[in-house]
Every structure is written in structure tokens, then in C-alpha cells.
PyMOL Python script that loads the backbone (N, CA, C, O; Angstrom):
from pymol import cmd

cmd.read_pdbstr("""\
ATOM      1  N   UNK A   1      -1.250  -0.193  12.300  1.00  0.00           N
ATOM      2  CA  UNK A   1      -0.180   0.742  12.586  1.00  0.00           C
ATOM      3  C   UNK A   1       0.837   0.114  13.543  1.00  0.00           C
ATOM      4  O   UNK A   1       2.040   0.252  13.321  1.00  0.00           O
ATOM      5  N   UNK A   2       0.348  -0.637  14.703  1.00  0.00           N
ATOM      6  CA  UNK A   2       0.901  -1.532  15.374  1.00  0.00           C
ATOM      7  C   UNK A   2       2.225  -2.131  14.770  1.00  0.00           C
ATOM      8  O   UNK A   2       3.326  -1.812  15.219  1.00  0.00           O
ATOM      9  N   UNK A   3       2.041  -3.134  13.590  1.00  0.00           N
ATOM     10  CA  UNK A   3       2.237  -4.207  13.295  1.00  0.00           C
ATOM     11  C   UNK A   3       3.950  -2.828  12.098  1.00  0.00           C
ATOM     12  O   UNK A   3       5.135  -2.550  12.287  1.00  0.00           O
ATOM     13  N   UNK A   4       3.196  -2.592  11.357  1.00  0.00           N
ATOM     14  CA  UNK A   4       4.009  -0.872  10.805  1.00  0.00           C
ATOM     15  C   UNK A   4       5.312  -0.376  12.125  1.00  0.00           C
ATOM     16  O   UNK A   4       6.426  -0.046  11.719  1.00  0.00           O
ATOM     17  N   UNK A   5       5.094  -0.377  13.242  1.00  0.00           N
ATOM     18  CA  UNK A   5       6.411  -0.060  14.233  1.00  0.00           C
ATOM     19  C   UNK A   5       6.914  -1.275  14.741  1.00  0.00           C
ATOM     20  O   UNK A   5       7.669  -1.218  15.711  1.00  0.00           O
ATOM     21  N   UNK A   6       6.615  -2.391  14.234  1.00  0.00           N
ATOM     22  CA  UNK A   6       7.554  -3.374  14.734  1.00  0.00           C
ATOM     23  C   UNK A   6       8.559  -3.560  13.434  1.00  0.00           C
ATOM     24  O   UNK A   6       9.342  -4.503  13.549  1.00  0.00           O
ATOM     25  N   UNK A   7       8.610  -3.103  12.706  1.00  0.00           N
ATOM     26  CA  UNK A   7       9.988  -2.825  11.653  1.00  0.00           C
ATOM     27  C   UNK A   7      10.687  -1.389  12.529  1.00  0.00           C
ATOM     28  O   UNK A   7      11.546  -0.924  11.780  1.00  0.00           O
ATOM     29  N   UNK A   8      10.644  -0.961  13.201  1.00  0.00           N
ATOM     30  CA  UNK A   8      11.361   0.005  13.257  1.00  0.00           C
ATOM     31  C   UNK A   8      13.091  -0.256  13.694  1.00  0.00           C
ATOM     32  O   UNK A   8      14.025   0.482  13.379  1.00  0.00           O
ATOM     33  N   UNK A   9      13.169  -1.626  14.566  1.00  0.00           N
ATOM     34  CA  UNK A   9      14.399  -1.693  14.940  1.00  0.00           C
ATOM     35  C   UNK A   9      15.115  -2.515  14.063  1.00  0.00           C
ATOM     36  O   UNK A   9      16.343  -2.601  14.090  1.00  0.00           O
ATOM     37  N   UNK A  10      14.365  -3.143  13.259  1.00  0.00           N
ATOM     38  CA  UNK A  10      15.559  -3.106  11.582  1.00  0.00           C
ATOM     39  C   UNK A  10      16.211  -1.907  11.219  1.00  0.00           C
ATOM     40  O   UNK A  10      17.406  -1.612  11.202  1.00  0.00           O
ATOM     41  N   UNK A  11      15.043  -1.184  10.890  1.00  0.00           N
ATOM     42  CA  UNK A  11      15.364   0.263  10.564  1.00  0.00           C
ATOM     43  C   UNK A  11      16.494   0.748  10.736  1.00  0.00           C
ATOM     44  O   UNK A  11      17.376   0.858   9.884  1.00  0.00           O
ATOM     45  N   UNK A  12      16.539   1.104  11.985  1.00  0.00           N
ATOM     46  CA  UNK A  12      17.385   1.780  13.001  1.00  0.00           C
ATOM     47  C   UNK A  12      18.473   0.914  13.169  1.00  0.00           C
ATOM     48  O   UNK A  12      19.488   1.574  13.391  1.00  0.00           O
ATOM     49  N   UNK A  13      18.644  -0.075  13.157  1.00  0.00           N
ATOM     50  CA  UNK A  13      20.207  -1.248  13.582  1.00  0.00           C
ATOM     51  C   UNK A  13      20.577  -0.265  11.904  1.00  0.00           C
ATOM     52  O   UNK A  13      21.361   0.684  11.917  1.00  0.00           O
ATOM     53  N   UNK A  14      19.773  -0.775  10.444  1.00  0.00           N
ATOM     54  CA  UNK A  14      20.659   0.061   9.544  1.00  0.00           C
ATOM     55  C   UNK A  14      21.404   1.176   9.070  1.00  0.00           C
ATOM     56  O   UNK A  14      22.437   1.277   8.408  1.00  0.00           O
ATOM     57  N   UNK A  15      20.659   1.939   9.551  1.00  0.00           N
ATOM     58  CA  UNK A  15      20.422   3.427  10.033  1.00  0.00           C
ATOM     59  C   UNK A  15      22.247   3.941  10.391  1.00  0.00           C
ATOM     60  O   UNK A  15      23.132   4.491   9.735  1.00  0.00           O
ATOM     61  N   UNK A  16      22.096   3.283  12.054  1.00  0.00           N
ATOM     62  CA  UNK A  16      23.310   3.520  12.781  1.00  0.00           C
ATOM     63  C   UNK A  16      24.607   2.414  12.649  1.00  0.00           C
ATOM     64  O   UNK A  16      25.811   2.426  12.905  1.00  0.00           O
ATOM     65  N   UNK A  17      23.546   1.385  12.053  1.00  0.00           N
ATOM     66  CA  UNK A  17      25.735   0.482  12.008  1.00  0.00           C
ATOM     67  C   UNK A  17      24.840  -0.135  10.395  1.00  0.00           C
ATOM     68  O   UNK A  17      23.924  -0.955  10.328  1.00  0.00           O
ATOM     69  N   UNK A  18      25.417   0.500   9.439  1.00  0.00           N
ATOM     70  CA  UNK A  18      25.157   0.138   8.007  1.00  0.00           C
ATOM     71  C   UNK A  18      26.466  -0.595   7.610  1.00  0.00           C
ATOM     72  O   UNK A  18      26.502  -0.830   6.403  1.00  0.00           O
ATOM     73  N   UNK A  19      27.707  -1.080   8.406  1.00  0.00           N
ATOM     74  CA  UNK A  19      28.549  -2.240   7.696  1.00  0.00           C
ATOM     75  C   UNK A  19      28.049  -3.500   7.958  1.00  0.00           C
ATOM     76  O   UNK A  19      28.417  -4.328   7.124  1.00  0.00           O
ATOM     77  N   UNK A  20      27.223  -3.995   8.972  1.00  0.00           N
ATOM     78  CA  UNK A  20      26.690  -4.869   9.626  1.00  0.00           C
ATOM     79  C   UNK A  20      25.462  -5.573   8.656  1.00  0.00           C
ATOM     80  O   UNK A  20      24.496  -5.359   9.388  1.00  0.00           O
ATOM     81  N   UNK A  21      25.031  -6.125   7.720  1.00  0.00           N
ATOM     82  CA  UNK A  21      24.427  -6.853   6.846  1.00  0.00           C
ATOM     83  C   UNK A  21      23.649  -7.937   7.119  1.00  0.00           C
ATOM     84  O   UNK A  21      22.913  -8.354   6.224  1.00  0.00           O
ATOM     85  N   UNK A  22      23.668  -8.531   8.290  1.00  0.00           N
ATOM     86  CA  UNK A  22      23.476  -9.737   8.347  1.00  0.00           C
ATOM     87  C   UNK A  22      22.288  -9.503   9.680  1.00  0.00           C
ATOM     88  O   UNK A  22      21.205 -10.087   9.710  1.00  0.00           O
ATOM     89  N   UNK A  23      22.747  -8.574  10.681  1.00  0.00           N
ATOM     90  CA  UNK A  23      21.933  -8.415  12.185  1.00  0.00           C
ATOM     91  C   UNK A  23      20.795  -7.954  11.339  1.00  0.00           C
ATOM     92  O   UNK A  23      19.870  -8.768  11.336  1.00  0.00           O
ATOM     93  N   UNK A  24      20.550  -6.658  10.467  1.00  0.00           N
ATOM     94  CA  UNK A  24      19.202  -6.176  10.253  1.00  0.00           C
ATOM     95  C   UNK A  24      18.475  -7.360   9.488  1.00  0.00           C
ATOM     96  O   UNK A  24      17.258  -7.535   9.560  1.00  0.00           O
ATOM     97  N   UNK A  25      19.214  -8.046   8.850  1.00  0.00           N
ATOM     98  CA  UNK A  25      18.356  -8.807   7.690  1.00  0.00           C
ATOM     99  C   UNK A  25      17.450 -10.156   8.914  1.00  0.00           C
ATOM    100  O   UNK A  25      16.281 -10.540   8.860  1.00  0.00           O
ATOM    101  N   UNK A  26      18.523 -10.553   9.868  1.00  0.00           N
ATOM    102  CA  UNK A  26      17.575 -11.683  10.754  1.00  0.00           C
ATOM    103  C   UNK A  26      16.444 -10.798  11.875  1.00  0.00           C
ATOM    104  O   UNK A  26      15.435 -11.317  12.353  1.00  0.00           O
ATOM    105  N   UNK A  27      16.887  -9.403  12.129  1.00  0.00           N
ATOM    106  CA  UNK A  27      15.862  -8.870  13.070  1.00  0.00           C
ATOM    107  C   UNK A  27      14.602  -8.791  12.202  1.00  0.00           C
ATOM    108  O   UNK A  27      13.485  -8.946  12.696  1.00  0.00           O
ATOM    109  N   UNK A  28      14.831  -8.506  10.677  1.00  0.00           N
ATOM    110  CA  UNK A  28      13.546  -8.342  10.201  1.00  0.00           C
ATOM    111  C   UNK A  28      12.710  -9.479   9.713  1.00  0.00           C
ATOM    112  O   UNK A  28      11.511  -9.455   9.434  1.00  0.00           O
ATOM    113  N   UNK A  29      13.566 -10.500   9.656  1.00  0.00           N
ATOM    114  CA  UNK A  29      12.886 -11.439   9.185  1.00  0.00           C
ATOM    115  C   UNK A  29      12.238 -12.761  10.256  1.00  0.00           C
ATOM    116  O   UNK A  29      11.715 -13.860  10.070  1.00  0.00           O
ATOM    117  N   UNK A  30      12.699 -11.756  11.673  1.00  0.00           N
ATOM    118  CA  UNK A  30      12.544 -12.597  12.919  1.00  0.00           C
ATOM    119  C   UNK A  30      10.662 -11.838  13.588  1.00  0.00           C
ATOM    120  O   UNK A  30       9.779 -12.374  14.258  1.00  0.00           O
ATOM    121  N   UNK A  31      10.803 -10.072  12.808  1.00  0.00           N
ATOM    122  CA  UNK A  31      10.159  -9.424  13.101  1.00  0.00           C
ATOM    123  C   UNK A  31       8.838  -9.698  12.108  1.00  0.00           C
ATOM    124  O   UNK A  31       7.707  -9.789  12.584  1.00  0.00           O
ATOM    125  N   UNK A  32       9.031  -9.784  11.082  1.00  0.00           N
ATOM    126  CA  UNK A  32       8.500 -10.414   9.594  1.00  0.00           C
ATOM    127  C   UNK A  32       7.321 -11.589  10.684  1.00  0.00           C
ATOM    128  O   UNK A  32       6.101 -11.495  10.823  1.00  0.00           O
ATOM    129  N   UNK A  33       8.002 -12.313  11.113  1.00  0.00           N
ATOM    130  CA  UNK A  33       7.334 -13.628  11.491  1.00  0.00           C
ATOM    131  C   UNK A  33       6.677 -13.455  12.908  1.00  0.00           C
ATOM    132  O   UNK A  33       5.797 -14.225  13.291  1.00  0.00           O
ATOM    133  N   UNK A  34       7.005 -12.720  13.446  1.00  0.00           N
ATOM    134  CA  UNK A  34       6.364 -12.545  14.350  1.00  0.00           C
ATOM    135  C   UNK A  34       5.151 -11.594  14.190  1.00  0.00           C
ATOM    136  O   UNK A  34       4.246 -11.833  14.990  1.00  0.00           O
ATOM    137  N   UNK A  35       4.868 -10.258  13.074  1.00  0.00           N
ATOM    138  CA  UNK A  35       3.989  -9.585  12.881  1.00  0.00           C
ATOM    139  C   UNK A  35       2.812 -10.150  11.789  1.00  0.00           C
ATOM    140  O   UNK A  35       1.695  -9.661  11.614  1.00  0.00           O
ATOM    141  N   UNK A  36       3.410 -11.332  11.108  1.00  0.00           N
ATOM    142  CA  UNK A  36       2.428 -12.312  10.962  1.00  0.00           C
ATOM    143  C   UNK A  36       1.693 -13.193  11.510  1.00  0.00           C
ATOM    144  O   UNK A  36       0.565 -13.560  11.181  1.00  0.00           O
ATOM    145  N   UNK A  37       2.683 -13.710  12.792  1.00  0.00           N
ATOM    146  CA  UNK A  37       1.748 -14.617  13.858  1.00  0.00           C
ATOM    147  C   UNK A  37       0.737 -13.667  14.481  1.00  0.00           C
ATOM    148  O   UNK A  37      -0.422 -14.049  14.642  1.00  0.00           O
ATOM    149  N   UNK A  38       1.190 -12.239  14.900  1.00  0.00           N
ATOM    150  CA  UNK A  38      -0.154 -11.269  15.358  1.00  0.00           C
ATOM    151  C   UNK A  38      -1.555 -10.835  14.739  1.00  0.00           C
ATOM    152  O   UNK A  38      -2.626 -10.500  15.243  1.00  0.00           O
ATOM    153  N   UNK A  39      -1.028 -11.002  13.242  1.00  0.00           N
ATOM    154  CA  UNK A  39      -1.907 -10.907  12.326  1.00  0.00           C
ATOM    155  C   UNK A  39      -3.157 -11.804  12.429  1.00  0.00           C
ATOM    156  O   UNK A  39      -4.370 -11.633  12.554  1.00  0.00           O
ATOM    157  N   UNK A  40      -2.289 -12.855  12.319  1.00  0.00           N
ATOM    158  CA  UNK A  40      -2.713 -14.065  11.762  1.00  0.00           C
ATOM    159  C   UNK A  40      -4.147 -14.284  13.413  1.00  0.00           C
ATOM    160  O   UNK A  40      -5.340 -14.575  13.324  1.00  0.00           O
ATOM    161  N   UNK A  41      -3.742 -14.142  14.027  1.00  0.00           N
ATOM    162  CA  UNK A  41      -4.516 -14.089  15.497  1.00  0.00           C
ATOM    163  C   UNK A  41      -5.515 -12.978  15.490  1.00  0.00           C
ATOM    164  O   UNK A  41      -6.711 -13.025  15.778  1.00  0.00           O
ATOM    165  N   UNK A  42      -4.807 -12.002  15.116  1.00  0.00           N
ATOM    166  CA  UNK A  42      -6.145 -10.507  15.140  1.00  0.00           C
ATOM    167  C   UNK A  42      -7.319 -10.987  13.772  1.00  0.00           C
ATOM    168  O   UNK A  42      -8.469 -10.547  13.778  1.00  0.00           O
ATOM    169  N   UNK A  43      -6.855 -11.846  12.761  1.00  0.00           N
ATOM    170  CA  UNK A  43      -7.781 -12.488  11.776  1.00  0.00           C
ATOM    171  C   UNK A  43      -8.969 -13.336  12.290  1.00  0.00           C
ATOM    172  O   UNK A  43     -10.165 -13.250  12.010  1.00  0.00           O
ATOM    173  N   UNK A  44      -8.126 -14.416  13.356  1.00  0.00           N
ATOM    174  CA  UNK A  44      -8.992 -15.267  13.747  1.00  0.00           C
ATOM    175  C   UNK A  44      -9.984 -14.885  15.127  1.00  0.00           C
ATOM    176  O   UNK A  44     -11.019 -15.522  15.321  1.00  0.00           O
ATOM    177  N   UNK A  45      -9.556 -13.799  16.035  1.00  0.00           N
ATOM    178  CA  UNK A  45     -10.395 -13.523  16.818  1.00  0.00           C
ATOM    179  C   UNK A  45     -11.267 -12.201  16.218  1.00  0.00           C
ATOM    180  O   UNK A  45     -12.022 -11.750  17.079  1.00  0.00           O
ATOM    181  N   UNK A  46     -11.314 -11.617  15.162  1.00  0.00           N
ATOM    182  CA  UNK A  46     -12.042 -10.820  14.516  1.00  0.00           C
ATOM    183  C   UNK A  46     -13.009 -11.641  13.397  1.00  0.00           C
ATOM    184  O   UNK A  46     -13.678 -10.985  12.598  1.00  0.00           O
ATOM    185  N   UNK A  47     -13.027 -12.534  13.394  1.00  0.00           N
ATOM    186  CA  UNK A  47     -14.167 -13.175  12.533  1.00  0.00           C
ATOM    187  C   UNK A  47     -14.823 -14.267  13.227  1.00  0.00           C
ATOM    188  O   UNK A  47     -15.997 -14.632  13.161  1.00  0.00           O
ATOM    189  N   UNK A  48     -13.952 -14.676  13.837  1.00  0.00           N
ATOM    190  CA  UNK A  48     -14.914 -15.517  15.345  1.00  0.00           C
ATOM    191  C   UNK A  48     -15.188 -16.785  14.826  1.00  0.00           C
ATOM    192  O   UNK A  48     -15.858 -17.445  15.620  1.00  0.00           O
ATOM    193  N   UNK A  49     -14.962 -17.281  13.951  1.00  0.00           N
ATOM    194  CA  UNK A  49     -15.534 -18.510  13.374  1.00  0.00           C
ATOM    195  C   UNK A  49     -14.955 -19.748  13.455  1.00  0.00           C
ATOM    196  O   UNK A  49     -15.470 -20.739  12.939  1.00  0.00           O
ATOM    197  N   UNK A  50     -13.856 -19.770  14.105  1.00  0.00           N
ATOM    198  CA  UNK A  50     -12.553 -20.996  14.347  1.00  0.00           C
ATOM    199  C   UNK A  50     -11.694 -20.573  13.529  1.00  0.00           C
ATOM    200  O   UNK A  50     -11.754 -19.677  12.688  1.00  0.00           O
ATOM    201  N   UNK A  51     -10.538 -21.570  13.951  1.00  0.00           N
ATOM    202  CA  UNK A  51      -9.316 -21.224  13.538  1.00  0.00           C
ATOM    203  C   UNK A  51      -9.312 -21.510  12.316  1.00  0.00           C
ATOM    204  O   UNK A  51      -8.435 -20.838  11.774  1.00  0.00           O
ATOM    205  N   UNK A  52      -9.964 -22.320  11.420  1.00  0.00           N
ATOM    206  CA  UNK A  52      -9.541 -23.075  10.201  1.00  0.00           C
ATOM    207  C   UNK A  52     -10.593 -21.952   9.400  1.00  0.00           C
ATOM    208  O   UNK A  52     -10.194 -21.677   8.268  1.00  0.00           O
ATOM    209  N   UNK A  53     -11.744 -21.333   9.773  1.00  0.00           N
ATOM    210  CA  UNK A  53     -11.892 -20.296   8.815  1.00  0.00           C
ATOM    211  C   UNK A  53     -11.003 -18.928   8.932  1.00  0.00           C
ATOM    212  O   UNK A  53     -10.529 -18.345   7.957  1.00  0.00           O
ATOM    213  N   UNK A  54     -10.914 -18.675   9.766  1.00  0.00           N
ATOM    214  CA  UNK A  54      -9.496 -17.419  10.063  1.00  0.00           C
ATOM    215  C   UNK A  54      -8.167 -18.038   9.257  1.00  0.00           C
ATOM    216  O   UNK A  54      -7.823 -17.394   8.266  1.00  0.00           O
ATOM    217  N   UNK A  55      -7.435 -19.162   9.575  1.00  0.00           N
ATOM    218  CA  UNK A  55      -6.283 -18.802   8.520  1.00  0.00           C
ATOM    219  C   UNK A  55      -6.440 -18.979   7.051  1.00  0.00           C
ATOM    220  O   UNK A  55      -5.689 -18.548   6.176  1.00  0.00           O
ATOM    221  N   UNK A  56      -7.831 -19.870   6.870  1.00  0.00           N
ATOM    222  CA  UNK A  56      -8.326 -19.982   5.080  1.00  0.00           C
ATOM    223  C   UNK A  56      -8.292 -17.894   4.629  1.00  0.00           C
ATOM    224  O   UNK A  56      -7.935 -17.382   3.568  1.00  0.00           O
ATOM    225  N   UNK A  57      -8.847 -17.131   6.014  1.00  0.00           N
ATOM    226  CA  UNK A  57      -8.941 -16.183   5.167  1.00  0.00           C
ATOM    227  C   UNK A  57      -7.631 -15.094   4.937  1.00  0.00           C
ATOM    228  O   UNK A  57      -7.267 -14.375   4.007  1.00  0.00           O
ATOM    229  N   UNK A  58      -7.194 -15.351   6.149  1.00  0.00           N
ATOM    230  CA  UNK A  58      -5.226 -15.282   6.377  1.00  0.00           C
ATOM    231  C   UNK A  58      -4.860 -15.246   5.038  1.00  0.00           C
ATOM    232  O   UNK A  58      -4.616 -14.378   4.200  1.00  0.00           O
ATOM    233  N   UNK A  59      -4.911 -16.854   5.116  1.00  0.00           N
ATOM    234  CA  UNK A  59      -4.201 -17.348   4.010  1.00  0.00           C
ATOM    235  C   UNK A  59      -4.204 -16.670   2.377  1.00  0.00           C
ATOM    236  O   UNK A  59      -3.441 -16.640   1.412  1.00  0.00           O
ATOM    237  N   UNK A  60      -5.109 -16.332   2.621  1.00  0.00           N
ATOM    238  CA  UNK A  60      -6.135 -15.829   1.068  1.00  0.00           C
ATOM    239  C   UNK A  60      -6.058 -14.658   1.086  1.00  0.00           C
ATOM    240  O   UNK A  60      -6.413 -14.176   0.010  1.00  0.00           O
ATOM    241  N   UNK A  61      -5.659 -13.708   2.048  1.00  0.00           N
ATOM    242  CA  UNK A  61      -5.210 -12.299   2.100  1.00  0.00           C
ATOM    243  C   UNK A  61      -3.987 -12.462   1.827  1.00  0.00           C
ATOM    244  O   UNK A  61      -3.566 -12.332   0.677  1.00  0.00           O
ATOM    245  N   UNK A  62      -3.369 -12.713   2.653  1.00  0.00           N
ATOM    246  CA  UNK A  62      -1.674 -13.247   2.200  1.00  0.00           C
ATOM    247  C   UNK A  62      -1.028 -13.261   0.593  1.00  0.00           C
ATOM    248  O   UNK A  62      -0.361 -12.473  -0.077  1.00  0.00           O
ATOM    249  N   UNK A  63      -1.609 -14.585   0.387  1.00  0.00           N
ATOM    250  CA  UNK A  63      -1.273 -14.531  -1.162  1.00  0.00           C
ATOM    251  C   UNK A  63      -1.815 -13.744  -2.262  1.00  0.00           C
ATOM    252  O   UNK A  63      -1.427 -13.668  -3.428  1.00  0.00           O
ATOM    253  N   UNK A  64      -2.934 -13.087  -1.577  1.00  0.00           N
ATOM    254  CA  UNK A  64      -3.449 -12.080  -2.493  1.00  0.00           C
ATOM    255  C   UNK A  64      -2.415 -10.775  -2.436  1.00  0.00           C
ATOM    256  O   UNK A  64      -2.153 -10.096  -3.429  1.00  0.00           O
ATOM    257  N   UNK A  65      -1.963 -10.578  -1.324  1.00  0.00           N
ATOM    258  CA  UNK A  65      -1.246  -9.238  -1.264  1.00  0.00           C
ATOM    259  C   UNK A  65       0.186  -9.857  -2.326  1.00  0.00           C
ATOM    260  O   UNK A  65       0.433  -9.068  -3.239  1.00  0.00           O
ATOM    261  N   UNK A  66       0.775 -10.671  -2.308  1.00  0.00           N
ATOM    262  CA  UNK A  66       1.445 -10.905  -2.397  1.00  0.00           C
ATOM    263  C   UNK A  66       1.965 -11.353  -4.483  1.00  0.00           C
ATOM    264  O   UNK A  66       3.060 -11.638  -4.969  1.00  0.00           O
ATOM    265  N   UNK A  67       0.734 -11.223  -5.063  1.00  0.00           N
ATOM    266  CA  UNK A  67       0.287 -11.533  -5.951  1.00  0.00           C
ATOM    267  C   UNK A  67       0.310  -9.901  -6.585  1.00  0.00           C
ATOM    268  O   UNK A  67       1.057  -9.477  -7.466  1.00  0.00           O
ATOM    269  N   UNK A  68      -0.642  -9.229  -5.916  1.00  0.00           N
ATOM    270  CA  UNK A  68      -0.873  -7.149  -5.845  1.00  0.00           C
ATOM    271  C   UNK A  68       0.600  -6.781  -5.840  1.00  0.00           C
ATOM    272  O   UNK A  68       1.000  -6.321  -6.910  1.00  0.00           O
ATOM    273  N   UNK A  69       1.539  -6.892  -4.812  1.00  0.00           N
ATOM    274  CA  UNK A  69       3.268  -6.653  -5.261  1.00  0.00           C
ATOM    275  C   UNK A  69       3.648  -7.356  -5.876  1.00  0.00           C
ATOM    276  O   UNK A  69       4.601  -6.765  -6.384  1.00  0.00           O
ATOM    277  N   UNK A  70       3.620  -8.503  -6.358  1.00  0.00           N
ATOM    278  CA  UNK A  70       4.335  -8.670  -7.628  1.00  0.00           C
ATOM    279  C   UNK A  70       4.107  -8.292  -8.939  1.00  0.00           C
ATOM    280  O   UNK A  70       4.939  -7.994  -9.796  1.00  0.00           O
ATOM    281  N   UNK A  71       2.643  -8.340  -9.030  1.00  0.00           N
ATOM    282  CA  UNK A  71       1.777  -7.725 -10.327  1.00  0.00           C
ATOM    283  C   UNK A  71       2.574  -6.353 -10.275  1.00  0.00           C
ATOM    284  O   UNK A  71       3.671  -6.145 -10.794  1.00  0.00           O
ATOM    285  N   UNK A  72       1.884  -5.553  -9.621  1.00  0.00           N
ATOM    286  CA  UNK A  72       2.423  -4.101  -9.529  1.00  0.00           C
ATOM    287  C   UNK A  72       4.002  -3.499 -10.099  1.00  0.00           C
ATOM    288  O   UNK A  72       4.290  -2.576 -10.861  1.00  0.00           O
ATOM    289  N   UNK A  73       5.166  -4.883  -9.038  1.00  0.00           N
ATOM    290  CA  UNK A  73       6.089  -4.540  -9.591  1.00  0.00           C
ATOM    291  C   UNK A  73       6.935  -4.938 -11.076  1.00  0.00           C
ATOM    292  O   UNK A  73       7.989  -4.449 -11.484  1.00  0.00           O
ATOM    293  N   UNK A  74       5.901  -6.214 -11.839  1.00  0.00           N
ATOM    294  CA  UNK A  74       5.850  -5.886 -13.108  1.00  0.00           C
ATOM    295  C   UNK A  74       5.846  -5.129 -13.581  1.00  0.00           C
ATOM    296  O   UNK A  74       6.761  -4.692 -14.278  1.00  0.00           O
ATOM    297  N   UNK A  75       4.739  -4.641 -13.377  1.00  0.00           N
ATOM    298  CA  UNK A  75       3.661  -3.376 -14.171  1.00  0.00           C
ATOM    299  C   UNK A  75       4.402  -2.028 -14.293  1.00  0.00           C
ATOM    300  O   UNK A  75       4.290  -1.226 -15.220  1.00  0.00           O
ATOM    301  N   UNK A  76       5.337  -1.897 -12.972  1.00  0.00           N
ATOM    302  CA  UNK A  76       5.380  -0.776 -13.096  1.00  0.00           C
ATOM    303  C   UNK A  76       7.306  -0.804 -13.163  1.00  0.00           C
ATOM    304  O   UNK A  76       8.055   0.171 -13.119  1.00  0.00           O
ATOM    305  N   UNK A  77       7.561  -1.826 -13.245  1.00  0.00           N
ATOM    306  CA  UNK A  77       9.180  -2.101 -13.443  1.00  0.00           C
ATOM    307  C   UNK A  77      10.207  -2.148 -12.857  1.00  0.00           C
ATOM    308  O   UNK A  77      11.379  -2.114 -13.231  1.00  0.00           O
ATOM    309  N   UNK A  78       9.373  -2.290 -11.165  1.00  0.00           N
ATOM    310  CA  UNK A  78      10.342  -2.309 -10.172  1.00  0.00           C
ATOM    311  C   UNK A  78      11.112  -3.437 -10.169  1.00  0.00           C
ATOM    312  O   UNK A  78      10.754  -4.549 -10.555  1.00  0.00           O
ATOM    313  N   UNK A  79      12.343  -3.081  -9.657  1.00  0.00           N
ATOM    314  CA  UNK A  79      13.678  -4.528  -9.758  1.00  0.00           C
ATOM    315  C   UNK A  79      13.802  -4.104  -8.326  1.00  0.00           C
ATOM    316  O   UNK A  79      13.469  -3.087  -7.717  1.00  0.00           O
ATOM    317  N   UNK A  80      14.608  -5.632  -7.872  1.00  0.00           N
ATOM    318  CA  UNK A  80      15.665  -5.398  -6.472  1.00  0.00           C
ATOM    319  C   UNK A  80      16.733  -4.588  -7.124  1.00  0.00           C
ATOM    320  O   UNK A  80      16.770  -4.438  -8.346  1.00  0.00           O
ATOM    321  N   UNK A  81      17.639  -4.042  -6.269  1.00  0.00           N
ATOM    322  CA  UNK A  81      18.630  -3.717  -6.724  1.00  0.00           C
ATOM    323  C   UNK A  81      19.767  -4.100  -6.687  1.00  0.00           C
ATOM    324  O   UNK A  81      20.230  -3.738  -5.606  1.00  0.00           O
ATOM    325  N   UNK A  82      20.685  -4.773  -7.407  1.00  0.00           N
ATOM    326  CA  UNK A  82      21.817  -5.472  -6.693  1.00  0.00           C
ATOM    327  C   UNK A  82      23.029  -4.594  -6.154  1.00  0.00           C
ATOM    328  O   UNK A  82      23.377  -3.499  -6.594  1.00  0.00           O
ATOM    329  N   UNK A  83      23.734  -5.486  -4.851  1.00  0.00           N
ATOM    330  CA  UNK A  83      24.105  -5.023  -4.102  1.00  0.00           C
ATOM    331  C   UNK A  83      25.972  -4.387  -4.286  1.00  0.00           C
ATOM    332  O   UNK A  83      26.822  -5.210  -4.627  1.00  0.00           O
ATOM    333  N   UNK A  84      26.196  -3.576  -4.139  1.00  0.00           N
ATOM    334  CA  UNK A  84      27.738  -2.928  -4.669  1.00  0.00           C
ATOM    335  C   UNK A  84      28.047  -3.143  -3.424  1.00  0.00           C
ATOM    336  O   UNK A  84      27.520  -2.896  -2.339  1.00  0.00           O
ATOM    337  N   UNK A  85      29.356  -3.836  -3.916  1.00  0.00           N
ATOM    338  CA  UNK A  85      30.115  -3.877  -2.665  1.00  0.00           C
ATOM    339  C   UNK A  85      31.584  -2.703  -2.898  1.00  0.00           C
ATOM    340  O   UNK A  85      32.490  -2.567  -3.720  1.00  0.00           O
ATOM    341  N   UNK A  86      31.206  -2.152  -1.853  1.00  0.00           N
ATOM    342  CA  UNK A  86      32.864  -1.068  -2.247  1.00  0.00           C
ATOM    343  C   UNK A  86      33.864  -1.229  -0.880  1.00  0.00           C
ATOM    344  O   UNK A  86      34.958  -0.664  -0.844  1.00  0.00           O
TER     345      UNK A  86
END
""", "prot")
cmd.dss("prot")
cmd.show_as("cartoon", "prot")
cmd.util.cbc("prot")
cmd.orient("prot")
């Protein structure tokens, strides 16, 4: 849930200044990387086994999720949406 409120101030920069394109996209992708380095740490001190079995299993969650949204958005026909500029 933690890791879930550190997107919030993307959110919110879009929210309140939506001409601005560029600030939300680096807060989230600054936030992106940082709620993976926490991850990636709550992995390795929750299995206790060293670092190189914690990010093998990181790692292997990772691309598994990542594999689950793309499958999915095959499956079920989700697109990005492209962007209108008016």
C-alpha cells in the first residue's frame, strides 16, 4: 500500500496543472524507480538469503508481472491511447 501512495504526486501535479506534460511524466518515472529500489530491498530482507537470491526472485516477479499485463492486455484489447493535441 506503501509503495501504491508514492504515485500520488504524479497524480496530483496532473490533476491541477494538466498543460504541463513533461513534470508528471519524470516525477513518475523518477517515482517508478525509486518504488522499485524499495521493493527490490523489502524482497531481499524478507527472504534472508543474500542479495543474489532476492533479486533472482525480484527479478522473476518483475518479468512475470510484466508478461500478466501484457498477456492480459492482449487478451482483453487494451491499447494506449494516442494523444490529441487541441
Amino acid at each position: 500500500a506503501i509503495i501504491a501512495w508514492l504515485m500520488l504526486p504524479s497524480a496530483l501535479i496532473r490533476l491541477f496543472l494538466p498543460s504541463t506534460n513533461e513534470v508528471p511524466g519524470l516525477v513518475s518515472l523518477l517515482l517508478f524507480a525509486v518504488s522499485m529500489i524499495l521493493t527490490w530491498r523489502m524482497t531481499n530482507a524478507v527472504i534472508g538469503r543474500g542479495a543474489a537470491v532476492g533479486t533472482a526472485v525480484f527479478a522473476g516477479m518483475f518479468v512475470a508481472s510484466l508478461v500478466v499485463l501484457f498477456g492480459l492486455q492482449a487478451l482483453l484489447g487494451i491499447t494506449i491511447p494516442t494523444r490529441v493535441e487541441g
